[in-house]
N, C-alpha and C positions, 0 to 999 in steps of 0.2 A: 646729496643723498638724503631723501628723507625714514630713518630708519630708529628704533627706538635699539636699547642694550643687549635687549632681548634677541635680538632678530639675528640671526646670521646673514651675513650680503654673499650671498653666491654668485653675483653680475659680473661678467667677465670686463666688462666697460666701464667698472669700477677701478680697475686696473692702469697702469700706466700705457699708452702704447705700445714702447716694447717690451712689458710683462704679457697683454695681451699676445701678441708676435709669439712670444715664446713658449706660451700656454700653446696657444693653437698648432702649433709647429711639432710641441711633445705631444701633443694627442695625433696629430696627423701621423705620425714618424712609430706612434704604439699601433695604430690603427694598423698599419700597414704588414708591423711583427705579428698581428693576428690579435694583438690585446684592444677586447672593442668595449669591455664591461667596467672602464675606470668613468667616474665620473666628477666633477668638481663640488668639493663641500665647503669650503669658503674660499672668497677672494680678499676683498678689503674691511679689514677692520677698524674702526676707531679708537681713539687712546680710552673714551670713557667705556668703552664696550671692556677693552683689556682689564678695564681694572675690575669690571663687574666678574667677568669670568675669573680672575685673580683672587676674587673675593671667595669664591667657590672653594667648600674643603676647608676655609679658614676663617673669614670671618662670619661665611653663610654656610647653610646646609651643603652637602652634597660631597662628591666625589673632586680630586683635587683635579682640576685638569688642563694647569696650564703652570709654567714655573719663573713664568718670568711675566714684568711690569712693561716692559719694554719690546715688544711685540714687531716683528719685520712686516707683519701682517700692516701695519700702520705705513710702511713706507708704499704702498699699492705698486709693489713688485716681487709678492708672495702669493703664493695659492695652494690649496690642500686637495687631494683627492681622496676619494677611499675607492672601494670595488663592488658592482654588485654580481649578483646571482648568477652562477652557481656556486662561487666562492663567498668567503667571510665579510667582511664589512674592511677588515684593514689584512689581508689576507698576505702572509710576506711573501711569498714564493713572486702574484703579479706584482708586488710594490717595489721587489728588488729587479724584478727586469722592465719596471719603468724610469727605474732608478738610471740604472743602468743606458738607458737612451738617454737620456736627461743628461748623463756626463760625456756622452756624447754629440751633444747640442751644447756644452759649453753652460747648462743648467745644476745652477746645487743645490744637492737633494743633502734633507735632512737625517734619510739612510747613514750617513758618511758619518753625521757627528757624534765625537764620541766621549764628550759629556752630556749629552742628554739626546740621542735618537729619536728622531722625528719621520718616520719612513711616509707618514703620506705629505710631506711637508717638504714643495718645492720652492725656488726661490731666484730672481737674475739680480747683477749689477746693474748699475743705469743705465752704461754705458754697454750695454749687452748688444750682438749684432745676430744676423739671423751665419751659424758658419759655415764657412763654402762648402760649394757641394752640394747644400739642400734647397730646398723651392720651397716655399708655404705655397699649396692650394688656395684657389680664389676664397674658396667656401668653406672652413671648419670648422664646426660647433660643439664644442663640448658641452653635453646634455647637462641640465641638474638633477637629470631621474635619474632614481636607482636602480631601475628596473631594466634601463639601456641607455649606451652610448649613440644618439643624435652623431654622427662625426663624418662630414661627405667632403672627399676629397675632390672629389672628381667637378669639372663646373656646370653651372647651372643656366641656364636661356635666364635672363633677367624679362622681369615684369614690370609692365609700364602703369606704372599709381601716381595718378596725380597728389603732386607735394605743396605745399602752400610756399609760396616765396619768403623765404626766410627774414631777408634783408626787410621785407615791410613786414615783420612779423606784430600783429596784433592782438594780444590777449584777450582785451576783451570785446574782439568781433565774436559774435553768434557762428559764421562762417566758419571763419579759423577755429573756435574751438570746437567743432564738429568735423572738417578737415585732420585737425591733429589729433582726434579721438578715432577716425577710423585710419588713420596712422600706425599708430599704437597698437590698435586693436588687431591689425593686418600685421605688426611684429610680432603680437605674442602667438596669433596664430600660427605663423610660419617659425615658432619660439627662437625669433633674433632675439628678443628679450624676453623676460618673466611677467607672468600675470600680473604680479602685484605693485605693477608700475601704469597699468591701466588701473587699478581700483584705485592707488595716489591720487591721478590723473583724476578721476572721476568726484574722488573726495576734494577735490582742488586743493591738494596738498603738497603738491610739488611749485616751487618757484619758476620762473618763466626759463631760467641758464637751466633748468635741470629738464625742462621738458623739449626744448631748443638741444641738448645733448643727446633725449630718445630721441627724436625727430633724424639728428644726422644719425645716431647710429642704425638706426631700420635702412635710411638708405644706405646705407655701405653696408652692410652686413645682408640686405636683400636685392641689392643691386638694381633698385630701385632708379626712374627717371623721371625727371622734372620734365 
């Protein structure tokens, strides 16, 4: 992940698999109770980012807002949401009854805790499973905008994009990197992923394992064929 302390990672693909599974499973499962306005505000964080934001309130300007060094967000099987419009930003009437699915998906919510309450702050074990009974949809995306939830249950006809052959992947062919720039370009349109992995991308900032990571996830996430 090329990101600086600053930056929050909203990428759901920064996630473990079955953190991913379980993300999209609470948003399909709210979706369905009618809650279409929760969206994700971070996914994975880094140890040096915790300490930055640690710093805040104490050794740096600002409001304090975060209480611990030691961050679950670090193990990429945590994620946050907040809520947009017509409600608040962390609004509790929808955070307690997403809360509320979450514990019934076998997900812990930070609702629950009661030294330090965390209500937009969900979180699985590693060994988390999807539990019986429920189905994840082919297709569900939890938006990064505030303004709406992106989240389609329902499936989609796949689209045939030509993909470069991985196995001969070549960085620095001309080809391929114009291949895996309208790649990229064709996930953030259809926002399997965020913009800001095509501007990476274009800054040639990303390493070859991280651009080979968008690559498969555009195809699995748009059901793309080689």
């Amino acid at each position: 992940m090329s990101s600086s302390v600053t930056t929050t990672c909203r990428d759901l693909s920064e996630l473990l698999p079955a953190a991913q599974t379980a993300c999209r499973l609470l948003f399909q499962e709210c979706y369905k109770a009618g809650i279409r306005n929760i969206f994700i505000t971070e996914t994975y964080r880094s140890q040096e980012r915790q300490k930055y934001l640690y710093a805040q309130g104490r050794t740096r300007p600002g409001q304090i807002v975060t209480w611990t060094l030691n961050s679950n967000h670090k193990s990429r099987l945590s994620w946050d949401i907040a809520v947009g419009p017509p409600q608040s930003l962390y609004d509790v009437t929808t955070l307690n009854r997403v809360g509320a699915i979450a514990k019934k998906l076998g997900i812990e919510w930070g609702g629950t805790w009661t030294n330090a309450i965390d209500r937009p702050h969900f979180e699985i074990k590693a060994n988390w499973k999807i539990p019986k009974g429920y189905v994840l949809g082919k297709v569900v995306v939890p938006s990064n905008s505030k303004m709406q939830v992106q989240l389609i249950v329902e499936d989609k006809p796949k689209e045939e994009v030509k993909v470069p052959e991985i196995k001969n992947w070549n960085p620095g062919s001309p080809a391929m990197q114009t291949a895996t720039e309208n790649i990229i370009k064709w996930g953030v349109q259809k926002k399997h992923i965020q913009s800001q992995h095509l501007t990476a991308l274009q800054n040639k900032e990303l390493t070859t394992d991280r651009v080979l990571g968008l690559v498969a996830t555009v195809i699995d996430r748009g059901g793309m064929l080689k």
